[in-house]
N, C-alpha and C positions, 0 to 999 in steps of 0.2 A: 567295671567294678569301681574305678577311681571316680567315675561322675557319682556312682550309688551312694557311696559312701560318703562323699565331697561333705557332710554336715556333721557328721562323726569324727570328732578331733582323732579319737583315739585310732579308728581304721584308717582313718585319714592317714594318718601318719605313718602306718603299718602299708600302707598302698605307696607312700612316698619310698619306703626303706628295701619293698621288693622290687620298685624297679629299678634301684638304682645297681643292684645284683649285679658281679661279675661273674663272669664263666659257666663251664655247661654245667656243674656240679651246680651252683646258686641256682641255674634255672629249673633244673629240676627240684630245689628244696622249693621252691618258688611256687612249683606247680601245686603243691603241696599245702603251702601257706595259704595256695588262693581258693582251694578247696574244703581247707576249713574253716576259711574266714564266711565264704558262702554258706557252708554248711550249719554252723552254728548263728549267724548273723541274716537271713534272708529276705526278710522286710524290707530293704531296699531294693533290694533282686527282683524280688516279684511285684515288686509296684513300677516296675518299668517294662514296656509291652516289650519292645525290641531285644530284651534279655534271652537266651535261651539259659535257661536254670540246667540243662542237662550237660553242661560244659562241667560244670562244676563236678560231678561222677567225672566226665571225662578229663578230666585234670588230675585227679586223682588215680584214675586206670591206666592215666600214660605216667604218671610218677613212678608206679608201682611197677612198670615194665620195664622203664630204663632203669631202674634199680636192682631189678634184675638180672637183664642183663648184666649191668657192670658189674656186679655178684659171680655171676660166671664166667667173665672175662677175665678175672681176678687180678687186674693189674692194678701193682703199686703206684701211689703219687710219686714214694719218694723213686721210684724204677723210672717213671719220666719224667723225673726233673734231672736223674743222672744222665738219662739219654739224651735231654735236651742240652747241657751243658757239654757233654761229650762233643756232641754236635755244631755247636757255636764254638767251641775248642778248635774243631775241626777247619769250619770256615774261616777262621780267622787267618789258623796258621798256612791255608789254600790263600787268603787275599792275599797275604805277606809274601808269601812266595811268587804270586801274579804281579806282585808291583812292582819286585826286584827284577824281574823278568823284561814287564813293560822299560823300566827306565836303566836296565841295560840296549835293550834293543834299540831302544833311540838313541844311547851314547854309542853302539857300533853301527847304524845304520844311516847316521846322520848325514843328508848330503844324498840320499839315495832312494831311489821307490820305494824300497821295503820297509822305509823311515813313518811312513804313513799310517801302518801296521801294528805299532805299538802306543802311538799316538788316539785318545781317545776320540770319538764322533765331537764331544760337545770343542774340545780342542782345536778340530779337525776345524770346525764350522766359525767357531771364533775370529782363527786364522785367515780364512777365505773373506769374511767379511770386510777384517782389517785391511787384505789387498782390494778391496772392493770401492771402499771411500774415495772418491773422487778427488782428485786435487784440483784446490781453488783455480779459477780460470784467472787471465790477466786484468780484466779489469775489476772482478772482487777483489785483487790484489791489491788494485790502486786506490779500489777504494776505503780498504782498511788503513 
């Protein structure tokens, strides 16, 4: 539809503004927009062979489905945004307690296998490298 329109400032612009849509709510108004923009505007549509014109109905019949649906799932936005806040609430105060955790166990486990354990992979792996670096041989010695 965005090549159709591409000479129409006005749909033009109206084609830039729905894609730039966030979330599944925008895609669905989206579906919507695109079905009446075809519907009322189709002259460009139908001068293009590779267009199927029957999307357009079907843009429309899936708007009208998920719309329904969420009709009878009857959930609130603001019901998930409390849940999602709850939720990052949650995690947060799980990291804070994980990292008191990790950087006790390294202060009693220092010196000892189980030292390893609290100590993250990308840590783990930094360390091992830094024992890894070669030291200079004698005569790069001499020669610096």
């Amino acid at each position: 539809m965005s090549y159709a329109y591409r000479k129409d400032k006005a749909y033009s612009k109206k084609m830039d503004e729905l894609r730039r849509g966030h979330g599944r709510r925008d895609m669905t108004m989206d579906l919507k927009s695109y079905s009446i923009i075809g519907r009322d505007n189709p002259e460009p549509l139908t001068s293009m062979p590779a267009f199927d014109y029957s999307k357009i109905a079907e843009a429309m019949a899936t708007h009208d489905a998920i719309m329904d649906a969420q009709a009878k799932a009857g959930v609130d936005p603001q019901t998930v945004e409390e849940s999602k806040d709850i939720m990052n609430r949650a995690y947060t105060y799980f990291k804070i307690a994980a990292d008191e955790i990790k950087e006790a166990g390294r202060f009693l486990f220092e010196g000892t296998d189980r030292y390893n354990n609290y100590v993250s992979e990308y840590r783990q792996k930094i360390s091992k490298k830094a024992r890894t670096i070669a030291p200079l041989n004698d005569d790069a010695a001499e020669a610096v």
